[in-house]
Each structure stands twice: as C-alpha cells, then as structure tokens.
VEXTI-904576 format. One line per 4 residues: their letters; for each residue x, y, z of C-alpha. Coordinates in Angstrom, 1 decimal, decimal comma. Each point is the difference from the previous one (the first is absolute). Layout:
a) X Y Z ~ ...
This chain:
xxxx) 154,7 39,5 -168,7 ~ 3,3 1,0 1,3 ~ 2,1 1,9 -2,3 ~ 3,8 -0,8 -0,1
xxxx) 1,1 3,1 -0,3 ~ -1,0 1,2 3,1 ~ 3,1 -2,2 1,3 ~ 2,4 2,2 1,6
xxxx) 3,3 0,3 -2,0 ~ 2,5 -0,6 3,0 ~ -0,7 -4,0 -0,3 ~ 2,9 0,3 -1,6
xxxx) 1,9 -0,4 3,0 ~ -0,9 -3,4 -0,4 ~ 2,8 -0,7 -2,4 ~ 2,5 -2,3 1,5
xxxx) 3,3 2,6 0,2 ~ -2,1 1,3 2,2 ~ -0,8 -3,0 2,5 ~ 1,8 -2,0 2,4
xxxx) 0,5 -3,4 -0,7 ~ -3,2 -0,7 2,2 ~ -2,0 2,6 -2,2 ~ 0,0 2,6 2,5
xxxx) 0,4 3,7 -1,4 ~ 2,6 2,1 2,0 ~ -2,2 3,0 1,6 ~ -2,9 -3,0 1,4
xxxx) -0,4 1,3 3,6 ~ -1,2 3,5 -1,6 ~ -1,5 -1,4 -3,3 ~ -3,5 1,4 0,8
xxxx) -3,1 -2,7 -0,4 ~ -1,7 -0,7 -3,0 ~ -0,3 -1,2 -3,5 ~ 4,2 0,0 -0,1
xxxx) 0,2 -1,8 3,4 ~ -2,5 -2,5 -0,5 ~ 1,5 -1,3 -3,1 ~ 3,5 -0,4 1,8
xxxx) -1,7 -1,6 3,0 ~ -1,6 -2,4 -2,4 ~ 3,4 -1,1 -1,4 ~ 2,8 0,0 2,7
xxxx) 1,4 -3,1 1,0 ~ -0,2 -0,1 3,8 ~ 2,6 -3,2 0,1 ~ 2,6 2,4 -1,6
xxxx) 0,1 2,8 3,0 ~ 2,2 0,6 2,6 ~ -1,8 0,7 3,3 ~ 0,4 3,4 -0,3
xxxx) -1,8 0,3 -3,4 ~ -2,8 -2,4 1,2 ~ -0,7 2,4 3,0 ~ -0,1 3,1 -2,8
xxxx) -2,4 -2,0 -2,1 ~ -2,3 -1,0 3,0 ~ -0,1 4,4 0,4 ~ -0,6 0,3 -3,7
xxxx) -3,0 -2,5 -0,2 ~ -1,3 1,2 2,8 ~ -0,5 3,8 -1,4 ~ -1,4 -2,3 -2,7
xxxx) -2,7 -1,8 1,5 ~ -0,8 3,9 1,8 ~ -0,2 1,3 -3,1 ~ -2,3 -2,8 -1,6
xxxx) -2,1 0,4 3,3 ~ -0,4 3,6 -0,4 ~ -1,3 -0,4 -4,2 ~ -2,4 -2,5 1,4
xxxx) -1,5 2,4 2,5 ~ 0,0 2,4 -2,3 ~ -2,2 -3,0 -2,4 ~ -2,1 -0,1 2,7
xxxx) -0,6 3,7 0,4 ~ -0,6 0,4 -4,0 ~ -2,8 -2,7 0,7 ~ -1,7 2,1 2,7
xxxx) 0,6 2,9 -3,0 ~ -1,8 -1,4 -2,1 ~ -2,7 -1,5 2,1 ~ -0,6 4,1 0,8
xxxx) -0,2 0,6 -3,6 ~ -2,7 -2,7 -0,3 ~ -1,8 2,2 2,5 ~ 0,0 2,9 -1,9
xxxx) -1,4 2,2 3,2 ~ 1,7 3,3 1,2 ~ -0,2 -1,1 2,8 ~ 0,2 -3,8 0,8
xxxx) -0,5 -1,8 2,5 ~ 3,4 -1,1 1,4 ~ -1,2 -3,3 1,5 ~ -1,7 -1,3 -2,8
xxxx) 2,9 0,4 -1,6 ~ 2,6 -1,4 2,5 ~ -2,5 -3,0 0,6 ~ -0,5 -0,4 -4,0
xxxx) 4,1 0,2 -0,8 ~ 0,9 -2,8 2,8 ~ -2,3 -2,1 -1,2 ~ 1,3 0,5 -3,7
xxxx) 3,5 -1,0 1,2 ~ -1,2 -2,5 2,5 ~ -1,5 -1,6 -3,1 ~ 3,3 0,6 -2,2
xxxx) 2,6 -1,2 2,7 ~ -2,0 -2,4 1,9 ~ 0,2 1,6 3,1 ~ -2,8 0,1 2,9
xxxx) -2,0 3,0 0,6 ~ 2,2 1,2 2,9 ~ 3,6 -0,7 -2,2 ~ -1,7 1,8 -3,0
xxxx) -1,3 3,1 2,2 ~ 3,8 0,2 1,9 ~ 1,6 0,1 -3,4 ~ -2,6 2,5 -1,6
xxxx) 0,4 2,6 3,4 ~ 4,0 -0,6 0,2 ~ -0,2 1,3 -4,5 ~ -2,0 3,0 1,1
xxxx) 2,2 1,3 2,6 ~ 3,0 -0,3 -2,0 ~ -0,6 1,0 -3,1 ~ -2,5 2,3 0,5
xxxx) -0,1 1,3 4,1 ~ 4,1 -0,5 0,0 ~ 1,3 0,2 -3,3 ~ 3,8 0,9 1,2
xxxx) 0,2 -3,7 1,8 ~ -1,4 -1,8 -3,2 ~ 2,6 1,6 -1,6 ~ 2,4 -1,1 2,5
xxxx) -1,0 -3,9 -0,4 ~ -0,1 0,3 -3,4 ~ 3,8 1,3 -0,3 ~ 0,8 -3,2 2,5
xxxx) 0,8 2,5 3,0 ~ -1,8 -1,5 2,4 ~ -2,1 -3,5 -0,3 ~ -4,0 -0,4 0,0
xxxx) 0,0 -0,9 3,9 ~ 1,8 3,7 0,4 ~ -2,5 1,7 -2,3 ~ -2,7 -1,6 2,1
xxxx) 1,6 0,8 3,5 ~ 0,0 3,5 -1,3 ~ -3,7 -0,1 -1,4 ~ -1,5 -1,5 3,3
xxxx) 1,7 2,4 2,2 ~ -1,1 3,0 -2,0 ~ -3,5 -0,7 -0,5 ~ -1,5 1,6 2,2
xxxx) 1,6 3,1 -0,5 ~ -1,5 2,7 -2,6 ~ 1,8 -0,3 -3,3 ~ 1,8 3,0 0,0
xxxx) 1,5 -0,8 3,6 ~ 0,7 -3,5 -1,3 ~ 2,0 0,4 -2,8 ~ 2,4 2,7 2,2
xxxx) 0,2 -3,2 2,2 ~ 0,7 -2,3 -2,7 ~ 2,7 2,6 -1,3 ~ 1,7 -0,3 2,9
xxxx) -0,4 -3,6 0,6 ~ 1,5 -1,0 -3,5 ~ 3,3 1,6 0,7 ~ 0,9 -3,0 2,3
xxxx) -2,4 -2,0 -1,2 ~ 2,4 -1,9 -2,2 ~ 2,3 -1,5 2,8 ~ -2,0 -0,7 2,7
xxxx) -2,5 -3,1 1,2 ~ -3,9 0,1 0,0 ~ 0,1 0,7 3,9 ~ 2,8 2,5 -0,2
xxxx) -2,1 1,9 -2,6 ~ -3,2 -0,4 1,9 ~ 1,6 1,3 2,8 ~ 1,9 3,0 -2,0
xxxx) -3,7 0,8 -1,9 ~ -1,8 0,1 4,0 ~ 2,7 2,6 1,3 ~ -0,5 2,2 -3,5
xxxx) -3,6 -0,2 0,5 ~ 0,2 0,9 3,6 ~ 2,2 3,0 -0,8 ~ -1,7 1,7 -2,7
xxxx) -3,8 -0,7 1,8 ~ 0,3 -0,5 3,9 ~ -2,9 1,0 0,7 ~ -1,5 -2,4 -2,1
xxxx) 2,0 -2,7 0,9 ~ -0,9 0,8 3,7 ~ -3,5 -0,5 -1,4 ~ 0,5 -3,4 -2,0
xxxx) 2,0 -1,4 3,3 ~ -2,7 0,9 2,7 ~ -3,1 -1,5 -2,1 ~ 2,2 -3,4 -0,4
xxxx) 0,6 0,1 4,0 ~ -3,8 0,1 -0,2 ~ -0,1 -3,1 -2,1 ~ 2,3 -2,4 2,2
xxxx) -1,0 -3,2 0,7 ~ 1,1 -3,6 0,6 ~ -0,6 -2,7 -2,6 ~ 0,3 -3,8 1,0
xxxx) -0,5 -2,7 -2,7 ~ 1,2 -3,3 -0,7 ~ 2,4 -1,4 -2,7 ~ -0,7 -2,7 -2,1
xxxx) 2,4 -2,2 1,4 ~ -2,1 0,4 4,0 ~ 2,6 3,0 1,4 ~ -1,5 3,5 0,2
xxxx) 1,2 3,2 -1,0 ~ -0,7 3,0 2,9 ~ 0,6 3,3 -0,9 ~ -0,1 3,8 1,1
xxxx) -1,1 2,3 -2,9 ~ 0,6 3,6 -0,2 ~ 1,7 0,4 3,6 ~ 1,8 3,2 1,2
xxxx) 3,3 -0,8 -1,9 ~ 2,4 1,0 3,2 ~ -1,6 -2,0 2,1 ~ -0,3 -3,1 -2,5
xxxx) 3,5 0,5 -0,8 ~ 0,6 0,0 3,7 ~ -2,1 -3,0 0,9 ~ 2,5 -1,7 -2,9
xxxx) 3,5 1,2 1,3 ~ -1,3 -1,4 3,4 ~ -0,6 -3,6 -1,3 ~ 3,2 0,1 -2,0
xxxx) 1,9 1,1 3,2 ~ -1,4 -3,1 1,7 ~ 0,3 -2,4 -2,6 ~ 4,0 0,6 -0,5
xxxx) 0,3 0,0 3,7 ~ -1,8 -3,3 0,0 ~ 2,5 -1,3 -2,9 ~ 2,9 0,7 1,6
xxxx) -0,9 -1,8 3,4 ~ -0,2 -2,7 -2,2 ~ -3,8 -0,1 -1,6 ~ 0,4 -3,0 -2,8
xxxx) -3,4 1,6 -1,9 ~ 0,7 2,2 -3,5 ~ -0,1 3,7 1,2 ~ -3,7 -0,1 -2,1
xxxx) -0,9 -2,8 2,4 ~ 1,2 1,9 3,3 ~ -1,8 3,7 -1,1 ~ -3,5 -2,2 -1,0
xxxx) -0,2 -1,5 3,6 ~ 1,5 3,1 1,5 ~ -3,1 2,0 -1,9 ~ -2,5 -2,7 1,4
xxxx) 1,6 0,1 3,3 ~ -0,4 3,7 0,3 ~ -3,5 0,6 -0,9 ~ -0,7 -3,3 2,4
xxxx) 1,1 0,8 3,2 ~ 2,6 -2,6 -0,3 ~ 2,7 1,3 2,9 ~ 2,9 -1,8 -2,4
xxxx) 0,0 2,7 -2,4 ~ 0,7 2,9 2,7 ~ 3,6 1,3 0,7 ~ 2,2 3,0 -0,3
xxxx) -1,2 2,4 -2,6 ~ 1,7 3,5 0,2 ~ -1,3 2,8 -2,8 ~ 2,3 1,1 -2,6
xxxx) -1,5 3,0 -1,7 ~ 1,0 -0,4 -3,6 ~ -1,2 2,8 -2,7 ~ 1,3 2,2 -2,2
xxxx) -1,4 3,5 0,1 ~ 1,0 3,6 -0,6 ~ 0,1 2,0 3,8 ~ -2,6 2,6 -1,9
xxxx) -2,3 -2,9 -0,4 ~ -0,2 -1,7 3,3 ~ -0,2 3,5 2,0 ~ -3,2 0,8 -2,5
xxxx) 1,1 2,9 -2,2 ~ -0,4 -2,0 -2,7 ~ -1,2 -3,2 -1,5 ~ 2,6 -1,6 -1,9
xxxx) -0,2 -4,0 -0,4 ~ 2,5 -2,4 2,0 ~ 1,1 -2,9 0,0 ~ -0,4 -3,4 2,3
xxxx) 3,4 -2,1 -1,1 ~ -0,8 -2,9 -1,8 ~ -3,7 0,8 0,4 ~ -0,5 3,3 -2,5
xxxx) -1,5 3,1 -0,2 ~ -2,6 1,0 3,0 ~ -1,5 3,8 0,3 ~ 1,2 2,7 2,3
xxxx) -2,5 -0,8 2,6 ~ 0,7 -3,5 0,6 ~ 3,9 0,8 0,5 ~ -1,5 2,7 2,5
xxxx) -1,6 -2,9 2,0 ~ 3,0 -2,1 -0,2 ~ 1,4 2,7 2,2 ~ -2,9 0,3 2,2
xxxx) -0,4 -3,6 1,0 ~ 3,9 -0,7 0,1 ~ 0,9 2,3 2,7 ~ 2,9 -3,1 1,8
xxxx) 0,8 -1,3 -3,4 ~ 3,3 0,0 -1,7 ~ 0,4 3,3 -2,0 ~ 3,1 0,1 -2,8
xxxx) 0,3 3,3 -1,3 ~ 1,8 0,4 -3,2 ~ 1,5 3,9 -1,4 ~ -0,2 0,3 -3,8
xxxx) 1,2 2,5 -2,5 ~ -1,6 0,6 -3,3 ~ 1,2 -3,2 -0,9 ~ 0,9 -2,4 2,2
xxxx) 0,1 -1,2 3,9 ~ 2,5 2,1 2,1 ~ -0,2 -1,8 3,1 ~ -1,7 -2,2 2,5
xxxx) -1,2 0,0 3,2 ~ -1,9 -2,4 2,3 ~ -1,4 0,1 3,1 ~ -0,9 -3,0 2,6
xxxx) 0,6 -1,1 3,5 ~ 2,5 -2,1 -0,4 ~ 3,5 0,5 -2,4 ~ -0,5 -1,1 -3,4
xxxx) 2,5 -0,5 -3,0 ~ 0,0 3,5 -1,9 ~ 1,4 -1,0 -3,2 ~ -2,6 -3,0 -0,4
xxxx) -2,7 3,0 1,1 ~ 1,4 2,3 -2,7 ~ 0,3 -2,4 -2,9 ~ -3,8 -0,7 0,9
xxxx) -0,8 3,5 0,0 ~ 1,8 0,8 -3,4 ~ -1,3 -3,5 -2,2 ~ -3,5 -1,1 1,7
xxxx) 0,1 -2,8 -2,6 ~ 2,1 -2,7 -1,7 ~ 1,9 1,5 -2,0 ~ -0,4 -2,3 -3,1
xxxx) -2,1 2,1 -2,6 ~ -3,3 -2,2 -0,1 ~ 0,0 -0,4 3,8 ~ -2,1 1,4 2,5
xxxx) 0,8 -1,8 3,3 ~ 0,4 2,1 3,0 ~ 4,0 0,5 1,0 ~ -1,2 -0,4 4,0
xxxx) -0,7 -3,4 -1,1 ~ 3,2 -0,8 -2,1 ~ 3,6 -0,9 0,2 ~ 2,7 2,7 0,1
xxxx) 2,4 -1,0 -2,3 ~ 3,4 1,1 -0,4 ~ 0,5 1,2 -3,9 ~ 3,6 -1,5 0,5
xxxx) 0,2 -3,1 2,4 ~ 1,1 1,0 3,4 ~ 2,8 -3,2 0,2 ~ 2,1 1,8 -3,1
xxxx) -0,3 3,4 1,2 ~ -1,0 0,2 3,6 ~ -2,0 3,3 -0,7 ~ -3,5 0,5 1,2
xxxx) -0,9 3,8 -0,3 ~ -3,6 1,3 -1,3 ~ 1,5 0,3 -3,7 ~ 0,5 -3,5 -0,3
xxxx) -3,0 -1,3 1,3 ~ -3,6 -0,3 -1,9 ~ -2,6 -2,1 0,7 ~ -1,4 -2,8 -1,8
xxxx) -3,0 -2,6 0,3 ~ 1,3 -3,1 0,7 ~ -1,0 -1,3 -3,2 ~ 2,4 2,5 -2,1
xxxx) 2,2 -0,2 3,1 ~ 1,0 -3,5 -1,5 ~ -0,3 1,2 -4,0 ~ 3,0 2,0 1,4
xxxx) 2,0 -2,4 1,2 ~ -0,8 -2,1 -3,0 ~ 0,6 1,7 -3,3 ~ -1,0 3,1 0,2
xxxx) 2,0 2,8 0,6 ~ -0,9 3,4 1,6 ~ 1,7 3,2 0,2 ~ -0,8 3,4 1,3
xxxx) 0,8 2,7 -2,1 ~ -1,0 3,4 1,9 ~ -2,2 0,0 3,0 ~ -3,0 -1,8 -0,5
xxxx) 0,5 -1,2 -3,2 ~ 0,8 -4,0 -0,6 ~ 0,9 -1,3 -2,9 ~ -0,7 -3,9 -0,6
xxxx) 2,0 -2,0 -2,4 ~ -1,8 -3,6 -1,0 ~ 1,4 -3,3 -0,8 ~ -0,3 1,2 -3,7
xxxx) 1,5 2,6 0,0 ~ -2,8 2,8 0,2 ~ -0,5 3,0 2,4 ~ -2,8 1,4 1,9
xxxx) 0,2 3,1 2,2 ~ -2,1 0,9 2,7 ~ -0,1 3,6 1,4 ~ -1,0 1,9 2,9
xxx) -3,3 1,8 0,2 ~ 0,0 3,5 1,2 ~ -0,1 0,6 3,5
C-alpha cells in the first residue's frame, strides 16, 4: 500500500499561475528528477512548445528515464538482498547468489540468462561497489550508458582505487560522450596506477590476435584485436592518408569503400595501394614523461589515452618523422613548433597542436584530418591569423555553415549556439 502522504508537498507547483501555457514550470532545466518531474512530464503538451522548450524538455526526461533506470537497479540489487537473506549464512556463497538473483529477474522481466546476469552485475557495482555513480544516475547527471562506461572501466580496479577514479570521472562526466569518458576514465586510471596499467597493457599485447568470420549476408569481417595502439593507430592514419589522396585524383568509391580495398590491398601485396607515406608524430605528452622521469599518461589525438612507455616508443621508432612541439603554461598552449624537411604552414601546425580535435563538444575526430575553418569567413574579413582559425570535422564543418553558430570566447573555449536557441561549450583540457 502506498500511503499519500508520503507525496512531497512542492506538487504544488503544479498550480497553473505557475505554468506556461504549455504546462511547463519556469525553473525545468534544474527541476531535479522525480516524483514532481514525472508528473509534469506526464502532462505537457509537446504541440504547445517553442523549440527551445522542446529541447529543455528532451534534457528534463532524459534525467528522468536516468533516474527511473537507477530505482530499477537498485530493485534489482534489493532482489539479490533478499535472495542473501534467504541464505541466512555468514558467509554465503556469492555465486549461488548472483546465479540464483539473475534467474529471479530473468524470470520477472523475461530476459535471457545473459540479459538477466548483465543487469544483476551492472546493480551490484552501482549501488553497492560504486554508490557515488548510482547516485549520480539517479539525480539524472549522467545517463545509464555513462554509469556503465564508468562501471566497466573501473572494474578491475580495487574498490577503494575505483571510487577515487569514479570521483574524478563524474566531475565531467555530465557533458561529455561515452568515448570521451572512456577515454577521460583510461588516462585517470593510468595516472593514479601506472604501474598497473603497464601490467594490464602488456598481458593484452600477449593476447593479440586476428579474427576472420563471415557475415550473414556472405562478406567477412577481419580484425586485429588488442594491437600495440601506436602502431594500430599508425597503420590507420596511413590508409586514411591514401584513401583522401586517391579521392582527390578522382576515386568515384565512398571514402569507406577506398580505406576497405586499401586495407585488403595492403595486407595482399597488391602494389596499387603503395605511395608516398611520410610519418607525422602526433602525441601529446609532458617532456618529464617521454625523457622517463616519470610516468604520466598521454595522449594519441583522436585515438585516447596510451601509457608512458608506448609514447617512449613512438619516439624511438619515429626518428625522420614529423615532430610539432607545442610550449604550455599551467593552462594553456603557448606556442608551436614543427619540424620537417620541407616548409610547412605554421599557423595550420599550431592550431593542430593547440585543438587535436573537432572542436564541437561530442566530437572526437582528429584536427590533422579536418578542415581549418575560419571562425569569421575569410571573403568579409580577409583575416586568416591562428585566433580565427579552429578546426572542425567536416561533418560539423557544414552544421556551421548551416545553422549553427560558433564563437570563441577565451582561448580554447567554443561556445555553440543551435538552431533552437541553446548553448553548449567545449573547453580545453589541461596541457
């Protein structure tokens, strides 16, 4: 029995001189989730919005659905409670357990045995190995695929060691993608445990492998599995290299197409795929690091995190490569310099060096690989200096030239504007 009094008192706010005409209370982008949200979600009229209010009501049922997610993991965990009670043993055996409580709520939500045992693991870590990022899903601060990026990453960890990660991890947590925060969890890991990480890394080198199967449509899938990540990142920037150089003489394949027979062509022999293919050394490390004093995680742009040794064997095996050196403060680049036979075009080198990605918030595509665009176009203003140049994928290349709008408002920092009316602001990671 559920017991009306227990409704909080501030549904009030429902009354309608406190609504819009679309039944929207003033304060909903901060109107934390729960009983008070839901029953506003259940009666707005989405017909009635202006674009702007449908976007903040697509961000407040979204920290609804988190929060409904997180009170049915924590269902799921009070099952596997009371399946221990049942037990009664000091000391129970945690399988028999685990196997006994997915198979209760494989039963309950008709799930298979592997659905069931994902859902009963992913309510264990949260709400009992990581209790500060249940409580983060269940306030709507970050979604379920978030809580499980940050879950996955960590498990391995010892749980006092994970939930410093996860601390750290849930301070950005809230405005960046599943790969950005995979990628921001690795380096945290890496830097609190290198030696550790040096461990995990060099038993997965021990696991590579090749896998080749077929598709169910007759095509086959051939992949590389737990390769050195500089030189699988390498191997990638060289087939990317040769399949824009084929478009541009004129290729009429998709750029997928071109890289597929490129990759075959490659590992075949096939002399068609060979041509020009000059090094650029591109990471991001701290000097201290790469001379060995200390172990500190880097960075391959638009790749992620890597350990200290692998940026010390970039070095090793890129001895006539392109170097770009960028000077940093505290808080930002300083300045850039490249080196390379030939001349090159410093302020393309230096906006590479100081944004090593799109700079649209959710994107993560390398800068070598994107247009430099001019924040104000060069026919109005004839300027083209390193401050008014950033570089963007092509894909949000042409979301900028279409209704977006994009602003720098310090160094670093970009500040999107959307057809609707809302902003998004990406900043710079420390140096």
């Amino acid at each position: 029995m559920f017991d009306t009094e227990m409704l909080p008192c501030d549904l009030d706010v429902l009354d309608a001189d406190q609504l819009d005409d679309a039944g929207l209370p003033a304060d909903l982008e901060t109107l934390p989730p729960g009983l008070l949200l839901a029953v506003i979600l259940s009666s707005v009229d989405r017909v009635r919005l202006s674009g702007y209010d449908r976007v903040s009501l697509l961000k407040a049922r979204a920290r609804q659905i988190a929060h409904d997610q997180a009170e049915l993991l924590a269902d799921i965990q009070a099952v596997s409670d009371a399946v221990s009670e049942l037990v009664n043993d000091p000391e129970p055996d945690q399988q028999v357990i685990f196997d006994t409580t997915a198979t209760e709520v494989s039963a309950a939500l008709s799930l298979t045995r592997r659905a069931s045992e994902v859902q009963v693991d992913l309510a264990s870590s949260l709400c009992v190995r990581l209790p500060q990022v249940w409580e983060a899903l269940s306030e709507g601060v970050i979604d379920l695929a978030r809580a499980r990026v940050v879950a996955d990453q960590t498990s391995h960890l010892p749980r006092d060691l994970a939930r410093q990660v996860c601390g750290s991890a849930l301070e950005r947590a809230s405005s960046q993608t599943t790969g950005q925060l995979r990628g921001w969890i690795q380096r945290l890991i890496i830097s609190v445990d290198p030696a550790s990480a040096q461990d995990r890394y060099e038993q997965k080198l021990r696991e590579r492998r090749i896998i080749c199967e077929p598709t169910d449509a007759g095509t086959a899938n051939l992949s590389g599995l737990d390769l050195p990540a500089d030189t699988a990142n390498r191997a990638m920037r060289r087939i990317n290299r040769l399949a824009h150089t084929a478009k541009r003489n004129g290729d009429c394949r998709c750029i997928d197409q071109i890289r597929a027979d490129i990759y075959l062509d490659l590992l075949t022999g096939n002399q068609g795929a060979t041509g020009s293919d000059r090094a650029v050394v591109d990471i991001r490390a701290d000097l201290t690091t790469l001379l060995g004093y200390d172990e500190k995680p880097g960075e391959i742009p638009g790749w992620g995190p890597v350990i200290a040794d692998v940026l010390r064997q970039i070095i090793d095996e890129s001895p006539d490569g392109e170097w770009r050196f960028g000077i940093c403060d505290q808080d930002w680049l300083l300045g850039a310099v490249t080196t390379r036979r030939r001349p090159s075009t410093a302020q393309q080198r230096y906006v590479e060096v100081r944004d090593p990605e799109c700079v649209f918030p959710t994107c993560r595509f390398d800068s070598i690989q994107s247009d430099l665009d001019h924040q104000h176009p060069w026919a109005h203003h004839h300027r083209t200096t390193i401050q008014e140049l950033e570089p963007l994928c092509r894909y949000h290349h042409r979301q900028k030239h279409g209704n977006w709008k994009l602003s720098r408002t310090r160094a670093g920092t970009y500040t999107w504007t959307s057809p609707l009316g809302h902003t998004y602001t990406t900043g710079p990671d420390p140096p």
